[in-house]
C-alpha positions in Angstrom: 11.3 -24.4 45.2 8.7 -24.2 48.1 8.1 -20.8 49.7 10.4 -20.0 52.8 8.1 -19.5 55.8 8.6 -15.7 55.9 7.0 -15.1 52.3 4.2 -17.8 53.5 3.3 -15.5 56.7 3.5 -12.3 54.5 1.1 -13.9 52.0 -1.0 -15.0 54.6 -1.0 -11.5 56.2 -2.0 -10.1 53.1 -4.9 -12.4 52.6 -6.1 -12.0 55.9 -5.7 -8.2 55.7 -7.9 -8.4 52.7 -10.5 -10.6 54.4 -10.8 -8.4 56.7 -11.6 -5.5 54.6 -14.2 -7.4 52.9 -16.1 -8.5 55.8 -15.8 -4.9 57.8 -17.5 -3.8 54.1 -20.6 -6.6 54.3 -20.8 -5.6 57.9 -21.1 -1.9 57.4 -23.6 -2.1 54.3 -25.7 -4.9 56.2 -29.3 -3.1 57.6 -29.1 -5.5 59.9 -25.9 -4.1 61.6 -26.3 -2.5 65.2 -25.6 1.2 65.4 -22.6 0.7 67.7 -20.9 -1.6 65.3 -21.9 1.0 62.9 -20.3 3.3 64.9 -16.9 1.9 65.3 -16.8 1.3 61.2 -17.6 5.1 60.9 -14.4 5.7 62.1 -12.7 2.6 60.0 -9.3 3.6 58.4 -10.4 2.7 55.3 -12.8 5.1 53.0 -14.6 2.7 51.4 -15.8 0.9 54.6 -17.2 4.4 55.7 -18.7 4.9 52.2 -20.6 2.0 53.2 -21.7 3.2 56.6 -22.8 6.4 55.0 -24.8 4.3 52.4 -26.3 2.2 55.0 -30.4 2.8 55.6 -30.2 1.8 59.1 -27.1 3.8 59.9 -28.4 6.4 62.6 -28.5 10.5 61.9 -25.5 11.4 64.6 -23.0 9.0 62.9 -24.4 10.4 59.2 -23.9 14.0 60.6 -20.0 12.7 61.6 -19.2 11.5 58.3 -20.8 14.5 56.9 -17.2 15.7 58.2 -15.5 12.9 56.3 -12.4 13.7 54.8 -13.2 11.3 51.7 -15.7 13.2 49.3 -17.4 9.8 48.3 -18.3 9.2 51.8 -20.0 12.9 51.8 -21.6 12.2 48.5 -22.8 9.1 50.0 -24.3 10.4 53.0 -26.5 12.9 50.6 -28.0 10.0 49.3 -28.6 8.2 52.2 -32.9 8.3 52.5 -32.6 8.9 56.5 -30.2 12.3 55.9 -31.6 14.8 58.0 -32.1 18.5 56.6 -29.4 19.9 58.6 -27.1 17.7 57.8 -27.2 18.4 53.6 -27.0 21.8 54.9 -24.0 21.1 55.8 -23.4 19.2 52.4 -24.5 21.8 50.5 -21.9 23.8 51.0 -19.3 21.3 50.7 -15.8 22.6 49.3 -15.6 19.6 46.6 -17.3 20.3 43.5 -18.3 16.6 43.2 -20.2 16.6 45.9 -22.2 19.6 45.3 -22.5 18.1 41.9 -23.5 14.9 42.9 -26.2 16.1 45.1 -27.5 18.0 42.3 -28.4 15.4 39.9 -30.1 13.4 43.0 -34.3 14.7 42.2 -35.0 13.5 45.7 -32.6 16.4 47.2 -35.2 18.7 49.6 -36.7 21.4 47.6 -35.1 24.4 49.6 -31.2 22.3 49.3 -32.2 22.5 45.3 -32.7 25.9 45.1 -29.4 26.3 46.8 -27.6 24.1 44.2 -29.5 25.8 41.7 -28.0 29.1 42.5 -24.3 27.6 43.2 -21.5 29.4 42.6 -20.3 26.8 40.4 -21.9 26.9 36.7 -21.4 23.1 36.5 -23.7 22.2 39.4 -26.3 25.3 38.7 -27.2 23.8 35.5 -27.6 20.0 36.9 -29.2 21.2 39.3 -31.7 23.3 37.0 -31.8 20.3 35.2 -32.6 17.8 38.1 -35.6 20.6 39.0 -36.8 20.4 35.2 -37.2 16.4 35.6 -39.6 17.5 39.1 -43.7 18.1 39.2 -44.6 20.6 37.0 -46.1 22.1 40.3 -42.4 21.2 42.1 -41.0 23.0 39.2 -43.2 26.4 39.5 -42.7 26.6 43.0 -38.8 26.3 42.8 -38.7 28.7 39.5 -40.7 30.9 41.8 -38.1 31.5 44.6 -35.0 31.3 42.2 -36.6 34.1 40.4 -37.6 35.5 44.1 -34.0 35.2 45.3 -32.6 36.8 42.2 -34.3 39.4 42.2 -33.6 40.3 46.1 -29.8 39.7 45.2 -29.8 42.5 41.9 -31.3 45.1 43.9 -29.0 44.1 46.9 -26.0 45.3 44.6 
């Protein structure tokens, strides 16, 4: 029996819907995309097309520093490893209630030094250690410098208490 015309709309909804999704995703992740397109998909319903906005090289440093707000962790995560992220904006990151994303910036060894030695003295053991870890996989030079300060800043913090 053929499909009444109601169930052939809905499934027609349902692929365009879809579609839709997929192409507002290509759009967002294209380089190529101007930034007020970029813009409007920043504030897209759906996480995954700002995930893709946040990922996006071209995408410009006041819309990163929005989604740096994000509700969605993986868009905040995404924005951290975005190569045009501006200093103050994983400064923001940095301090980022979800775990995952202070994790996730942890294990990326192209994180600023000084955003490092932050991780590296989280409050969380998890992302201490990665990020100790990410800082052992740096320039041996990198890595003295880094040890330096975390050594610096624990010992201003023990004769603080």
């Amino acid at each position: 029996m053929p499909d009444s015309p109601k169930k052939k709309a809905k499934n027609s909804d349902k692929h365009n819907a879809l579609e839709s999704r997929h192409v507002r995703r290509i759009v967002a992740g294209n380089p190529n995309t101007p930034a007020e397109v970029l813009r409007r998909l920043a504030s897209d319903e759906n996480p995954v097309i700002r995930r893709c906005v946040a990922e996006n090289p071209r995408t410009p440093h006041d819309i990163l520093n929005l989604l740096a707000k994000d509700s969605n962790p993986d868009v905040r995560l995404a924005i951290s490893e975005n190569k045009r992220v501006t200093i103050d904006t994983l400064s923001i990151l940095v301090k980022d209630l979800n775990v995952d994303v202070r994790y996730g910036m942890a294990e990326n060894h192209q994180m600023p030094d000084e955003i490092l030695l932050d991780l590296a003295m989280d409050e969380n053991p998890y992302v201490r250690c990665r990020a100790v870890k990410t800082i052992e996989r740096l320039s041996p030079a990198t890595q003295n410098r880094l040890q330096a300060l975390i050594t610096q800043a624990l010992m201003s913090f023990r004769f603080a208490c």
